[in-house]
Backbone and ligand atoms as CSV (ligand in chain L), in Angstrom:
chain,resi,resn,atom,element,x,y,z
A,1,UNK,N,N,8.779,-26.461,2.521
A,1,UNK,CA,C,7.856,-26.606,1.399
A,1,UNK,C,C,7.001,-25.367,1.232
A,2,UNK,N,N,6.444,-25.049,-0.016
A,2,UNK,CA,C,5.931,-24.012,-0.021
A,2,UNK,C,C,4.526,-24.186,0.503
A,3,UNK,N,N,3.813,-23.508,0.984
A,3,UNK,CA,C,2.646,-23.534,1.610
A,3,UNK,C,C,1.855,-22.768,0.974
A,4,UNK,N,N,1.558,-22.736,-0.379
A,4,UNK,CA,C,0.993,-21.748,-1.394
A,4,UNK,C,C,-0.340,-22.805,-1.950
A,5,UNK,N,N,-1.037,-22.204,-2.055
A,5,UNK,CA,C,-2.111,-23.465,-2.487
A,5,UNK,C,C,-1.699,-24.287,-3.786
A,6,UNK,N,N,-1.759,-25.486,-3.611
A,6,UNK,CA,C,-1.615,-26.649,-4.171
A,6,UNK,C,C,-2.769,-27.087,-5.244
A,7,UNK,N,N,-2.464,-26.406,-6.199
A,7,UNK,CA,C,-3.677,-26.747,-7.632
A,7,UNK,C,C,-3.188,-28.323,-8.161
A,8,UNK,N,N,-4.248,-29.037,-7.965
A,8,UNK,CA,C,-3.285,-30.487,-8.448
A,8,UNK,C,C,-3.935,-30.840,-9.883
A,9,UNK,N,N,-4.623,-30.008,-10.335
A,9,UNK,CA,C,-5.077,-30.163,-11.781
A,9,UNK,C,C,-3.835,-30.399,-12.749
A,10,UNK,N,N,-3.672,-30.939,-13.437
A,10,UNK,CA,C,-2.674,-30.641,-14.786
A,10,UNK,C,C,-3.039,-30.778,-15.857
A,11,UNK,N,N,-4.418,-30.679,-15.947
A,11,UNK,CA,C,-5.357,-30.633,-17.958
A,11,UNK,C,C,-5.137,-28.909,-18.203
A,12,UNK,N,N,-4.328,-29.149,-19.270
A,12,UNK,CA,C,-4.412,-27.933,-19.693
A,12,UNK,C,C,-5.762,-27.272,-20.245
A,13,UNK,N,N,-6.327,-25.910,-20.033
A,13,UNK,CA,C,-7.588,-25.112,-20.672
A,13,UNK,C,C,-6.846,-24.879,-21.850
A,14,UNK,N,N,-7.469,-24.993,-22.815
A,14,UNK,CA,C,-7.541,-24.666,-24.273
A,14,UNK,C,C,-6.764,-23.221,-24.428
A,15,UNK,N,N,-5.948,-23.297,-24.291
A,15,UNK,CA,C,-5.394,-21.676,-24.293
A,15,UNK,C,C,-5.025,-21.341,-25.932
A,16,UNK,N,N,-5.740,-20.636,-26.137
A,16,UNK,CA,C,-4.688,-20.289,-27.697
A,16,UNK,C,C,-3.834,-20.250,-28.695
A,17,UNK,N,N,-3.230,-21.006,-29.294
A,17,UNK,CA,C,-1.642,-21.158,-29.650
A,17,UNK,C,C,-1.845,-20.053,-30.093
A,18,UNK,N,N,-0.743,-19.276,-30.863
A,18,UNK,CA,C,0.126,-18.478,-31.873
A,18,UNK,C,C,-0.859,-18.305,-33.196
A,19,UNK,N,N,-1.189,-19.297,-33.652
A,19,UNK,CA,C,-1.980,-19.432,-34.848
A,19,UNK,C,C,-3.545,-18.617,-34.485
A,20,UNK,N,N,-3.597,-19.120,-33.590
A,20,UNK,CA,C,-5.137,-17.986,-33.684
A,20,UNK,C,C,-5.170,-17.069,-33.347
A,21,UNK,N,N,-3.598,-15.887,-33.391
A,21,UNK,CA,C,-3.493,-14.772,-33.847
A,21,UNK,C,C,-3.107,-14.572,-34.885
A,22,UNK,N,N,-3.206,-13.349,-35.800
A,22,UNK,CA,C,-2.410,-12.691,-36.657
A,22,UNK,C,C,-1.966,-11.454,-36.180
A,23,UNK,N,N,-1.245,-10.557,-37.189
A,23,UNK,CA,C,-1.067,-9.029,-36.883
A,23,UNK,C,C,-1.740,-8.767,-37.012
A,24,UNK,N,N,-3.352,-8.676,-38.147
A,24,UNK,CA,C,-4.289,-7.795,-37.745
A,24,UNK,C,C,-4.816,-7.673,-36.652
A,25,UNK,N,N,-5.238,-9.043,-35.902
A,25,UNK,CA,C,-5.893,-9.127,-34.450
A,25,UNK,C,C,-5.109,-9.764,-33.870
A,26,UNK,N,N,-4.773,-9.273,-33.011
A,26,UNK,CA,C,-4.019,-9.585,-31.587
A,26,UNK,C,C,-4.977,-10.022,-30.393
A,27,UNK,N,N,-6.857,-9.952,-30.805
A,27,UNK,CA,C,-7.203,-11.040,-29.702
A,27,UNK,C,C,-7.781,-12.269,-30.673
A,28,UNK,N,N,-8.410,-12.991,-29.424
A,28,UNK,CA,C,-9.445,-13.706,-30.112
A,28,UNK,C,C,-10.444,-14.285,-29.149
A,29,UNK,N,N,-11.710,-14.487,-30.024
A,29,UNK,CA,C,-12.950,-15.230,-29.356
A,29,UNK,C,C,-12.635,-16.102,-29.395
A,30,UNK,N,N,-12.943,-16.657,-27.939
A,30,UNK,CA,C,-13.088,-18.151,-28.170
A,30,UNK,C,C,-14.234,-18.954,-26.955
A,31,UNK,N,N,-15.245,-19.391,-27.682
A,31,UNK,CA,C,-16.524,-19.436,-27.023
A,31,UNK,C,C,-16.145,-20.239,-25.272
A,32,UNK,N,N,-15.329,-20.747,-25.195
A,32,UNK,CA,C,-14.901,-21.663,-24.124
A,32,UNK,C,C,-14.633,-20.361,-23.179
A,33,UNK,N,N,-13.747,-19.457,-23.215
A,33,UNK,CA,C,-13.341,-18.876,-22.320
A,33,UNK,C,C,-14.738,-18.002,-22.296
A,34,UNK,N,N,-16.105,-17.922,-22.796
A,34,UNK,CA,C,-16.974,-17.035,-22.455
A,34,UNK,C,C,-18.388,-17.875,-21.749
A,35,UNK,N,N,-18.020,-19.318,-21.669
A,35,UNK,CA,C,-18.219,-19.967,-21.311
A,35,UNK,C,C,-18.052,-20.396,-19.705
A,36,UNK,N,N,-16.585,-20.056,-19.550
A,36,UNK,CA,C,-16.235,-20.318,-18.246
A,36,UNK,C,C,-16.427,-19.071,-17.737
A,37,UNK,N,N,-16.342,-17.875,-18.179
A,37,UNK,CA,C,-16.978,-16.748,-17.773
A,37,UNK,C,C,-18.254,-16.970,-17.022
A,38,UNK,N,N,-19.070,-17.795,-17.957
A,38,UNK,CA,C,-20.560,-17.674,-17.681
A,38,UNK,C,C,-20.844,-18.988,-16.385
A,39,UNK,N,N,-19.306,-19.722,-16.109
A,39,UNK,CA,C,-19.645,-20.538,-15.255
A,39,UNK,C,C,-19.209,-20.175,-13.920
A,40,UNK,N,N,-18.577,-19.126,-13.970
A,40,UNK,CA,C,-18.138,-18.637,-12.712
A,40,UNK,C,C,-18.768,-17.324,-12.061
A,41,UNK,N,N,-19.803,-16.962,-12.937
A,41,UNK,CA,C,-20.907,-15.971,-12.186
A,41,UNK,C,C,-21.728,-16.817,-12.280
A,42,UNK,N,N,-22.200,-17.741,-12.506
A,42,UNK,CA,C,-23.187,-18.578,-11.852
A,42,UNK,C,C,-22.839,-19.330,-10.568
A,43,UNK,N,N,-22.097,-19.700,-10.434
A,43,UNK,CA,C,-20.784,-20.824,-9.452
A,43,UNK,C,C,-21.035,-19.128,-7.838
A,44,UNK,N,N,-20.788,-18.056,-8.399
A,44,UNK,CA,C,-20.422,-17.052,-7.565
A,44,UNK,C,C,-21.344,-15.770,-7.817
A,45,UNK,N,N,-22.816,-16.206,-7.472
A,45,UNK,CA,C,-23.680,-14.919,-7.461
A,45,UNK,C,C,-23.583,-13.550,-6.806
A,46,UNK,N,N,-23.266,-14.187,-5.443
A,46,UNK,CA,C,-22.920,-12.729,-4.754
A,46,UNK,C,C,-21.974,-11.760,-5.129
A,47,UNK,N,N,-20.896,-12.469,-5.890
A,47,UNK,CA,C,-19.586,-11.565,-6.370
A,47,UNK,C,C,-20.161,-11.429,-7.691
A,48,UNK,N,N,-20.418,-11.969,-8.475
A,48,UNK,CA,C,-20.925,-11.542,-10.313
A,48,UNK,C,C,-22.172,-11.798,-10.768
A,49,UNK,N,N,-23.166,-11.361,-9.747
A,49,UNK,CA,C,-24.584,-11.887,-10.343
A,49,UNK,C,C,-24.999,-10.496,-11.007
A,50,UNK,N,N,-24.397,-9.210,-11.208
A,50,UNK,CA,C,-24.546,-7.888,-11.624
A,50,UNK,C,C,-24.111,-8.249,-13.065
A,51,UNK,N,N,-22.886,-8.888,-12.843
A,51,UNK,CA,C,-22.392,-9.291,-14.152
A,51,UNK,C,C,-23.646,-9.535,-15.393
A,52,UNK,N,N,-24.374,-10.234,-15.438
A,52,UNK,CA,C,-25.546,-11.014,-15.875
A,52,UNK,C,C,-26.170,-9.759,-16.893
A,53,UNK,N,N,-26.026,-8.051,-16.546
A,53,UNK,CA,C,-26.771,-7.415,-16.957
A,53,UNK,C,C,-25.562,-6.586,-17.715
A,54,UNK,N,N,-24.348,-7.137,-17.674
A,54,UNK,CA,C,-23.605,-6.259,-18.276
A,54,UNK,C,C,-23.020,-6.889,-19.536
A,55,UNK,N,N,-22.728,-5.565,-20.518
A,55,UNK,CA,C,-22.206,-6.297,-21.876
A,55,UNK,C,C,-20.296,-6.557,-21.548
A,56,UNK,N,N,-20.472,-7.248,-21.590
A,56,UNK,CA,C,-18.662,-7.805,-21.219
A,56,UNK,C,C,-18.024,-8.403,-22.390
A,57,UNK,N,N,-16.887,-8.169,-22.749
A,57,UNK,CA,C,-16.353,-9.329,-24.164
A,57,UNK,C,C,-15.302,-9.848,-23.087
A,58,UNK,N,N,-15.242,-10.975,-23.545
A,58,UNK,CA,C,-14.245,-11.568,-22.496
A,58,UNK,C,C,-13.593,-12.284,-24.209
A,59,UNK,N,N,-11.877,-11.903,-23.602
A,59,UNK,CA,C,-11.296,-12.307,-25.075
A,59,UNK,C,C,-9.545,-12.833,-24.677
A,60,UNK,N,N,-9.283,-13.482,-25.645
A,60,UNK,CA,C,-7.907,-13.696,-24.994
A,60,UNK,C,C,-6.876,-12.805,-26.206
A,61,UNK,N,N,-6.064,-12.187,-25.570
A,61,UNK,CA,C,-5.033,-11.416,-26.167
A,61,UNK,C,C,-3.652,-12.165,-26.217
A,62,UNK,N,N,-3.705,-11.573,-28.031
A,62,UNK,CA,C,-1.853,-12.651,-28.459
A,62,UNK,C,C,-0.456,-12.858,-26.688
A,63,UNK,N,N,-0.636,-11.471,-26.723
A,63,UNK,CA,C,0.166,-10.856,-25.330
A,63,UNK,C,C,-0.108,-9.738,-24.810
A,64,UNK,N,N,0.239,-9.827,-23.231
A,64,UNK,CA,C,0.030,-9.249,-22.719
A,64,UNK,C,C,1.458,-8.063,-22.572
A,65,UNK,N,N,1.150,-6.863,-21.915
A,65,UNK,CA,C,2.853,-6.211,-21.532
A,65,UNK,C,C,3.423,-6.816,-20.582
A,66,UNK,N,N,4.937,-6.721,-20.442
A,66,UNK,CA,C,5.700,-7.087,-19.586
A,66,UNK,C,C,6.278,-6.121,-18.143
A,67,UNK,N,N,5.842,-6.259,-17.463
A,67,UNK,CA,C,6.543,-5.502,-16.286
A,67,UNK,C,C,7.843,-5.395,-15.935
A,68,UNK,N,N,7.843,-4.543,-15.468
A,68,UNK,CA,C,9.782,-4.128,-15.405
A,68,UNK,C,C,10.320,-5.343,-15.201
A,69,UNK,N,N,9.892,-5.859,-13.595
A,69,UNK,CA,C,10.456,-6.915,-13.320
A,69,UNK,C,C,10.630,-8.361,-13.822
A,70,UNK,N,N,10.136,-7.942,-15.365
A,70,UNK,CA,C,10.266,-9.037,-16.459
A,70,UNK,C,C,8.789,-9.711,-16.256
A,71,UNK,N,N,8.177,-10.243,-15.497
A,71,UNK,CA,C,6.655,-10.506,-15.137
A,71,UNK,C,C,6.021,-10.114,-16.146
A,72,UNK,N,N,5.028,-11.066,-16.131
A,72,UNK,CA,C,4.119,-10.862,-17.441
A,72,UNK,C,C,2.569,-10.475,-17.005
A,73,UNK,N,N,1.899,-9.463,-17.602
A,73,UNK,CA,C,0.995,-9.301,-17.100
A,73,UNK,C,C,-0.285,-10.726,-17.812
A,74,UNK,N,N,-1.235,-10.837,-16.999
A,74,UNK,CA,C,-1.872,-12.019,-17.112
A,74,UNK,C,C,-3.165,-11.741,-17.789
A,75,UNK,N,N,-3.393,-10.784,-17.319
A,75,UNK,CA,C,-5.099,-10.160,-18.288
A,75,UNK,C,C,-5.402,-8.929,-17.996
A,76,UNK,N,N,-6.603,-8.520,-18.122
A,76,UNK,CA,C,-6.429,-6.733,-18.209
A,76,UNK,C,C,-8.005,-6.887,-18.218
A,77,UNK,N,N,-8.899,-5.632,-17.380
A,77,UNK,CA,C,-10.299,-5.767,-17.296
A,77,UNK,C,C,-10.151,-4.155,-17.700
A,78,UNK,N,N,-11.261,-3.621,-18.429
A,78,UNK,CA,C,-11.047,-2.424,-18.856
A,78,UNK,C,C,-12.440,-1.727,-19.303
A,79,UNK,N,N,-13.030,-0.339,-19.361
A,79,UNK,CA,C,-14.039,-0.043,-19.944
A,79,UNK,C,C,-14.007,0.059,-21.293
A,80,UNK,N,N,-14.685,-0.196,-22.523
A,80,UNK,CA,C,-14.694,-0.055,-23.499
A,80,UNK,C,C,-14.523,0.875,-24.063
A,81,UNK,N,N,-13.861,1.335,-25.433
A,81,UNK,CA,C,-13.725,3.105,-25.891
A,81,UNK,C,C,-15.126,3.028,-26.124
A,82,UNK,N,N,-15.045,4.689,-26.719
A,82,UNK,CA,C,-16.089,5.334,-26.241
A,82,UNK,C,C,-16.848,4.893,-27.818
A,83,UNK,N,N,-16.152,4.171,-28.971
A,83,UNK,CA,C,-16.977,3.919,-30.163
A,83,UNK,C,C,-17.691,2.598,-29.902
A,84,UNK,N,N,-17.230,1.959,-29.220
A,84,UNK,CA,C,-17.448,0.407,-29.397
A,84,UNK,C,C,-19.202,0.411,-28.119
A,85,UNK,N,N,-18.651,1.406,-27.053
A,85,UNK,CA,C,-19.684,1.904,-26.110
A,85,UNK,C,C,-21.501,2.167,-27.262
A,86,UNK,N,N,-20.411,3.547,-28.099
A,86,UNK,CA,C,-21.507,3.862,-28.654
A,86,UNK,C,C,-22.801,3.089,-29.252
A,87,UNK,N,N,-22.113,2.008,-30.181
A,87,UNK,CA,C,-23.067,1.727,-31.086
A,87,UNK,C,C,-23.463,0.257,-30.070
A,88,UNK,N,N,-23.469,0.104,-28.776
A,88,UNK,CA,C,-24.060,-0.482,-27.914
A,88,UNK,C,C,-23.636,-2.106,-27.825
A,89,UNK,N,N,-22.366,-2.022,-28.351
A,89,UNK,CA,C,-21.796,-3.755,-28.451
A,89,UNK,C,C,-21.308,-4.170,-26.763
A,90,UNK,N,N,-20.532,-3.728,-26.510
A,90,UNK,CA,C,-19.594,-3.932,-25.318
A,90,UNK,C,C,-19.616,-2.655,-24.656
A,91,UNK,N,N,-19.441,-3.380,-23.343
A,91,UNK,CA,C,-19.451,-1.767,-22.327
A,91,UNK,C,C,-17.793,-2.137,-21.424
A,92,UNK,N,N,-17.455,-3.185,-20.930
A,92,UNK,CA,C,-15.868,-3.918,-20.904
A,92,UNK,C,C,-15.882,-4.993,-21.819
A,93,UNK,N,N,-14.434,-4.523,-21.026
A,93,UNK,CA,C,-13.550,-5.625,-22.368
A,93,UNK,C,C,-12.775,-6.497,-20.916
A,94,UNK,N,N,-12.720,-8.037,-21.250
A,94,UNK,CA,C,-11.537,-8.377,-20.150
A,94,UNK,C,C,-10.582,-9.249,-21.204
A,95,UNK,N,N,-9.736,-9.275,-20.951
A,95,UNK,CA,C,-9.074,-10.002,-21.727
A,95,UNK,C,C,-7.649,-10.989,-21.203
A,96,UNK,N,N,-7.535,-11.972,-21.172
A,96,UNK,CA,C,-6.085,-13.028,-20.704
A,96,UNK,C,C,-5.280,-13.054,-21.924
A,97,UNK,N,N,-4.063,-12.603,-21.099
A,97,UNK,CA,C,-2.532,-12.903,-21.908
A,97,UNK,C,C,-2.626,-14.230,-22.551
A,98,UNK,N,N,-2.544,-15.026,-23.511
A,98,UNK,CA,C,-2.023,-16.184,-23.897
A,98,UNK,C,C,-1.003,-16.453,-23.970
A,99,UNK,N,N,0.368,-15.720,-24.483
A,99,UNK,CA,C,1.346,-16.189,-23.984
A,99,UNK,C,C,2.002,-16.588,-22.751
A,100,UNK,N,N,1.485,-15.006,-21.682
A,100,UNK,CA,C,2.001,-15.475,-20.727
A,100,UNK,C,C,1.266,-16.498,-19.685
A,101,UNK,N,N,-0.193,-17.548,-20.198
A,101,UNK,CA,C,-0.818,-18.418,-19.257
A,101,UNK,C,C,0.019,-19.654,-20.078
A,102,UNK,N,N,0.492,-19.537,-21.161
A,102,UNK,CA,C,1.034,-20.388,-21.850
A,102,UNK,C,C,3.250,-20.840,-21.160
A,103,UNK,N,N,3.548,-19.731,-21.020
A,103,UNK,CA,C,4.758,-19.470,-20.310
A,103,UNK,C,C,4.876,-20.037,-19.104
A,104,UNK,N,N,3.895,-19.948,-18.310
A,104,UNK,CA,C,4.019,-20.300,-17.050
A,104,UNK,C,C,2.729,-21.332,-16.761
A,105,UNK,N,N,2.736,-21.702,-18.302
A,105,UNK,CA,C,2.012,-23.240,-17.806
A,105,UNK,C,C,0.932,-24.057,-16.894
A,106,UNK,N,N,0.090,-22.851,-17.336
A,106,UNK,CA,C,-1.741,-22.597,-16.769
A,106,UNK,C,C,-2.369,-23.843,-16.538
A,107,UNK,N,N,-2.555,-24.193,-15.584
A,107,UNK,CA,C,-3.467,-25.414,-15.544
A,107,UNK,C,C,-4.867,-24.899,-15.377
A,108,UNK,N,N,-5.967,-25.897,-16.061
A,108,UNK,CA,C,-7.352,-24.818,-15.894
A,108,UNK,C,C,-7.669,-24.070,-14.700
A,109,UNK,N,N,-7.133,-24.551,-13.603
A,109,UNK,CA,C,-7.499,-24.084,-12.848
A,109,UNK,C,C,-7.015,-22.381,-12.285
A,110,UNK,N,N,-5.775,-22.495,-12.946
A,110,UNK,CA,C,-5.443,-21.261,-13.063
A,110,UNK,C,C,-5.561,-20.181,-14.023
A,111,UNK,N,N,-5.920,-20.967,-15.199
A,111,UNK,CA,C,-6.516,-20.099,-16.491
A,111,UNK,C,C,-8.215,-19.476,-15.266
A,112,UNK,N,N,-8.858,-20.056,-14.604
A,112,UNK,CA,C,-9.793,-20.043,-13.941
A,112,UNK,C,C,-9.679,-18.650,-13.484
A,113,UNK,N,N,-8.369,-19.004,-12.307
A,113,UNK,CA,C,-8.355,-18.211,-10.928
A,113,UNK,C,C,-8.246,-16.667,-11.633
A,114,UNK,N,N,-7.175,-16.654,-12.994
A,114,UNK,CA,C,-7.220,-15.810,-13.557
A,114,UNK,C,C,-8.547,-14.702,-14.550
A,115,UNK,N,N,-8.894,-15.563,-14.329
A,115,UNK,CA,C,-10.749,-15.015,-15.560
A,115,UNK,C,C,-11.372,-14.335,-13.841
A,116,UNK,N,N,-11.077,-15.421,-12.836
A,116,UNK,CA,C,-11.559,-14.937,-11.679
A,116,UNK,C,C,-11.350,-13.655,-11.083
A,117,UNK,N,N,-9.850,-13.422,-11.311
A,117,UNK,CA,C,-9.599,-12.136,-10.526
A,117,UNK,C,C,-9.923,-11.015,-11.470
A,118,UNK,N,N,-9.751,-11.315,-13.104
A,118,UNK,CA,C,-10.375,-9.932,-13.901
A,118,UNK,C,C,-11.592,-9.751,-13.512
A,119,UNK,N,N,-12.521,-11.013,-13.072
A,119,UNK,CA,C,-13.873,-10.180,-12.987
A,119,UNK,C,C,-14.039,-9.509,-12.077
A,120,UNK,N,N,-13.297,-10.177,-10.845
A,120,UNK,CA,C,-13.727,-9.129,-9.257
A,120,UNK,C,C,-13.424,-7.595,-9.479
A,121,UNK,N,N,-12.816,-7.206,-11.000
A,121,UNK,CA,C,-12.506,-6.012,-10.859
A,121,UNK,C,C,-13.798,-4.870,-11.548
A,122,UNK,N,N,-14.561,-5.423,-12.252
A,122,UNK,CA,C,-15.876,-5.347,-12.367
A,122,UNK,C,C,-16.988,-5.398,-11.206
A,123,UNK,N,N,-16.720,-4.392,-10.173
A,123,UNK,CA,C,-17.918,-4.755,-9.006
A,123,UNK,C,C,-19.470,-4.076,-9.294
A,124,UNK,N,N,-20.120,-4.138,-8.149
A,124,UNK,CA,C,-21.328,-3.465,-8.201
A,124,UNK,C,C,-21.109,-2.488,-7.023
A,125,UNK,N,N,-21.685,-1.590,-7.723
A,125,UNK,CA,C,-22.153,-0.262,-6.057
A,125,UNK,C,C,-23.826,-0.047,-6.089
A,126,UNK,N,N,-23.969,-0.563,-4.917
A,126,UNK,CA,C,-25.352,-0.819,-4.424
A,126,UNK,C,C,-25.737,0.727,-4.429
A,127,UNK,N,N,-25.484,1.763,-4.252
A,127,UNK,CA,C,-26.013,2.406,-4.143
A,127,UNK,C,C,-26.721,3.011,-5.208
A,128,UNK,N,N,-25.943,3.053,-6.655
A,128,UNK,CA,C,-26.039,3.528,-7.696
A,128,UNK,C,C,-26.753,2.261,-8.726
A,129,UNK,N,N,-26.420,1.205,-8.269
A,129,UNK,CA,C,-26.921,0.396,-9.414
A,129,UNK,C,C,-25.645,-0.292,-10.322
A,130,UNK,N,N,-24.869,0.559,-10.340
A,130,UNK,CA,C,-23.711,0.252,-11.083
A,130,UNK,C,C,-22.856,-0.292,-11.314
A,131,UNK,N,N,-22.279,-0.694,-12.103
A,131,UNK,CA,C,-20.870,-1.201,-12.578
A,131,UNK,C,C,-19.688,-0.742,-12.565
A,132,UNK,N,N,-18.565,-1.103,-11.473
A,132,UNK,CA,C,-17.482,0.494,-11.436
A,132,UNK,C,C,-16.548,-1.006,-11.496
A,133,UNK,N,N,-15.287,-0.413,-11.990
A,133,UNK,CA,C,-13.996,-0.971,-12.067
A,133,UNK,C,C,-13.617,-0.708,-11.213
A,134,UNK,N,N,-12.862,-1.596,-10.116
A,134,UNK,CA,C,-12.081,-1.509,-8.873
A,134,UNK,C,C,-10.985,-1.752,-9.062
A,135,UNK,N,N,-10.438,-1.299,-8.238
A,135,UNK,CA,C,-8.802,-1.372,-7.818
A,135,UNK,C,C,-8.652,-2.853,-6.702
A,136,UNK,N,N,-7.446,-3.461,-6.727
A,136,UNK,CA,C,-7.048,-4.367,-5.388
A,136,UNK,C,C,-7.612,-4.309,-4.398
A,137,UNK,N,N,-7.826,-5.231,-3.811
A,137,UNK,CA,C,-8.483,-4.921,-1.950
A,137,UNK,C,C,-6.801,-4.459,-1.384
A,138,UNK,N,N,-5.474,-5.339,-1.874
A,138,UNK,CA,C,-4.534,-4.823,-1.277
A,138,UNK,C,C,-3.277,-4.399,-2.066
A,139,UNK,N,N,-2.817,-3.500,-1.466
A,139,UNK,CA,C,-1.578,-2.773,-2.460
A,139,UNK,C,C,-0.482,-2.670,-1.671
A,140,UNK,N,N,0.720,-3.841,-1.854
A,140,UNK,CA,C,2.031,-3.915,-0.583
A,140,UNK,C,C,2.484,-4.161,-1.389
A,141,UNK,N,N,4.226,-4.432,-0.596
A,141,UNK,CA,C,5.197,-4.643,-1.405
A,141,UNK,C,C,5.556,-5.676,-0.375
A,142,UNK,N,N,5.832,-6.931,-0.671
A,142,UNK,CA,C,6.505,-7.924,0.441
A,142,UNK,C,C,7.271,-7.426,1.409
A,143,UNK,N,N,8.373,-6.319,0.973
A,143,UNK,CA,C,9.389,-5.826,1.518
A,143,UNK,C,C,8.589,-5.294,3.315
A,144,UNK,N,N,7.501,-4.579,2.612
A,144,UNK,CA,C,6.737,-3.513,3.606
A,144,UNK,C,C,5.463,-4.353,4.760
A,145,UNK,N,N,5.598,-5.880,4.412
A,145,UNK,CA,C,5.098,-7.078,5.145
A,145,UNK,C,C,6.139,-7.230,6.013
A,146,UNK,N,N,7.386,-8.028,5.484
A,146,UNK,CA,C,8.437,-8.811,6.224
A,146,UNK,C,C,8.610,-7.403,7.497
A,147,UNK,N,N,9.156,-6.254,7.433
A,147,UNK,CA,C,9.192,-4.991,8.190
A,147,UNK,C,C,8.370,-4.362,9.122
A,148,UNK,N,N,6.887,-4.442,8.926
A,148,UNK,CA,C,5.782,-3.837,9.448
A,148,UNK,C,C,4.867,-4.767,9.421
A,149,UNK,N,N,4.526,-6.209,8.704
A,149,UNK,CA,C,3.720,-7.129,9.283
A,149,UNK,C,C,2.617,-6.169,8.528
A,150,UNK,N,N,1.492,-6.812,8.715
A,150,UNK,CA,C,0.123,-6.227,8.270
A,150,UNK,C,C,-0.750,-5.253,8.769
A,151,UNK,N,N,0.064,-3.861,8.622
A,151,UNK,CA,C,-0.040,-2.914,9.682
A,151,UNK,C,C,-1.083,-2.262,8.986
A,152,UNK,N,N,-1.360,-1.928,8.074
A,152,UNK,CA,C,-3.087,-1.457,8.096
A,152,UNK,C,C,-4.049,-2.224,7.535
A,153,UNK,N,N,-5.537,-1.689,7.117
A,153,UNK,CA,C,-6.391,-2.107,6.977
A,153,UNK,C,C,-6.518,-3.641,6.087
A,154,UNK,N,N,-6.167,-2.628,5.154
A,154,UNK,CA,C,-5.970,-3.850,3.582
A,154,UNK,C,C,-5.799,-4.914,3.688
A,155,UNK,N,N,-4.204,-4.740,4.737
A,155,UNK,CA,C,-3.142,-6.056,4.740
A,155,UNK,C,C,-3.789,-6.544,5.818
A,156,UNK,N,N,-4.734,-5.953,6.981
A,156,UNK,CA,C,-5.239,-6.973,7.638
A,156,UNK,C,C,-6.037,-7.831,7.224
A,157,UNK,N,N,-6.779,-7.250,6.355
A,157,UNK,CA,C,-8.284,-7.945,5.251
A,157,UNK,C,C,-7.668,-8.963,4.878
A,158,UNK,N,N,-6.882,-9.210,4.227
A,158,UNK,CA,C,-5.953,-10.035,3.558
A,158,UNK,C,C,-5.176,-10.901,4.616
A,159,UNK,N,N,-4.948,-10.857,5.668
A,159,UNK,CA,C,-4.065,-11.623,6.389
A,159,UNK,C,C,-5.532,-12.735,7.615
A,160,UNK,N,N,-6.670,-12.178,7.348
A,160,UNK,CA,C,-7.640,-12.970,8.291
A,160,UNK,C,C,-8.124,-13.538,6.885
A,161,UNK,N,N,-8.204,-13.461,5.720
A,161,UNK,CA,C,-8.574,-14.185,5.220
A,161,UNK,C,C,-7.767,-15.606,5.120
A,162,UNK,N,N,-6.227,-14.787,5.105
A,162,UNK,CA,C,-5.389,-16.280,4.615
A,162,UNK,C,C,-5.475,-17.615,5.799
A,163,UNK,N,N,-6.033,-16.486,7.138
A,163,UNK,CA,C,-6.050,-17.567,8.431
A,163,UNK,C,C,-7.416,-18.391,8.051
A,164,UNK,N,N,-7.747,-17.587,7.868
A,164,UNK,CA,C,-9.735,-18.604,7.407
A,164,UNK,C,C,-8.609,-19.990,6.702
A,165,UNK,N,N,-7.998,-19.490,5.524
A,165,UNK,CA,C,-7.685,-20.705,5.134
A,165,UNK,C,C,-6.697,-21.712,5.104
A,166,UNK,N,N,-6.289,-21.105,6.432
A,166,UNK,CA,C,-4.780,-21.707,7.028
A,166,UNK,C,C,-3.639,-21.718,6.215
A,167,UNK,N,N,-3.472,-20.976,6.046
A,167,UNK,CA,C,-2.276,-20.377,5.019
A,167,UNK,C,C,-1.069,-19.400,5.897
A,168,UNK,N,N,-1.904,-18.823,6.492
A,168,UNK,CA,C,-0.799,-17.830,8.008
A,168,UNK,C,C,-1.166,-18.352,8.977
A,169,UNK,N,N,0.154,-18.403,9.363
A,169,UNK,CA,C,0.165,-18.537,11.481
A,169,UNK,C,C,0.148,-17.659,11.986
A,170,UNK,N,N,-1.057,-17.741,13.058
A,170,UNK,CA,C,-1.378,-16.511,14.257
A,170,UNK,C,C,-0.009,-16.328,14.458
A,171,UNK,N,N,0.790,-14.824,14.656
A,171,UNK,CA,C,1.522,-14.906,15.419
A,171,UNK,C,C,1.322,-14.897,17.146
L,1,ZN,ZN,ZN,-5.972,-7.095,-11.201
């Protein structure tokens, strides 16, 4: 059996149909998803309580690109161009695929996990005050697990967490 966490939700989140795009706009507002935005930096101060001071559009996009491996990308966290910066609207943009939470059949909780991981990419640096876009805590390829096991830092970060939640066996 798979030993992957077990979301037992099945209410679908309001995801977008088709219709509340056109070709002119390929995203859209929709107060719910800025909503759950606003419930998951409250829910998670220590990780997005910086959030609070930043201009963010959180939006859902018609689609997302597709990755080689046919995979769909799920959302995209990004700094704003430099016009939209200017006249002081938005400073990021995050935005979720709708087709592809729609494809692979999003239960809220994963429309969630997903709003979740665009924001962690929005951190703070204490030192500066700031708002910086981050990269992954880890960057592997399964291949370079099954072979070498969790041979540096990253993949260790990542492998004591999954024990916190009993997900890996000590070897
Ligand atoms: Zn990401």
């Amino acid at each position: 059996m798979n030993t992957a966490i077990v979301i037992e939700e099945t209410v679908h989140y309001p995801i977008p149909v088709e219709t509340n795009f056109d070709e002119e706009n390929e995203f859209y507002h929709d107060q719910r998803l800025v909503n759950l935005a606003g419930d998951l930096i409250d829910r998670y101060p220590h990780l997005f309580a910086h959030l609070l001071n930043e201009k963010v559009a959180y939006l859902w996009k018609a689609k997302g690109p597709k990755r080689r491996d046919g995979s769909k990308v799920l959302g995209k966290t990004s700094k704003a161009n430099s016009l939209l910066q200017h006249f002081g609207e938005v400073k990021w943009v995050v935005w979720l695929a709708a087709e592809a939470c729609w494809e692979y059949d999003f239960t809220d909780k994963e429309v969630e996990a997903t709003l979740f991981h665009e924001l962690l990419h929005l951190q703070y640096n204490p030192d500066n005050g700031e708002t910086y876009l981050a990269h992954h805590d880890v960057e592997a390829f399964v291949e370079e697990i099954k072979e070498y096991g969790t041979w540096k830092a990253d993949l260790d970060r990542m492998k004591k967490a999954m024990i916190q939640l009993g997900l890996f066996k000590v070897a």
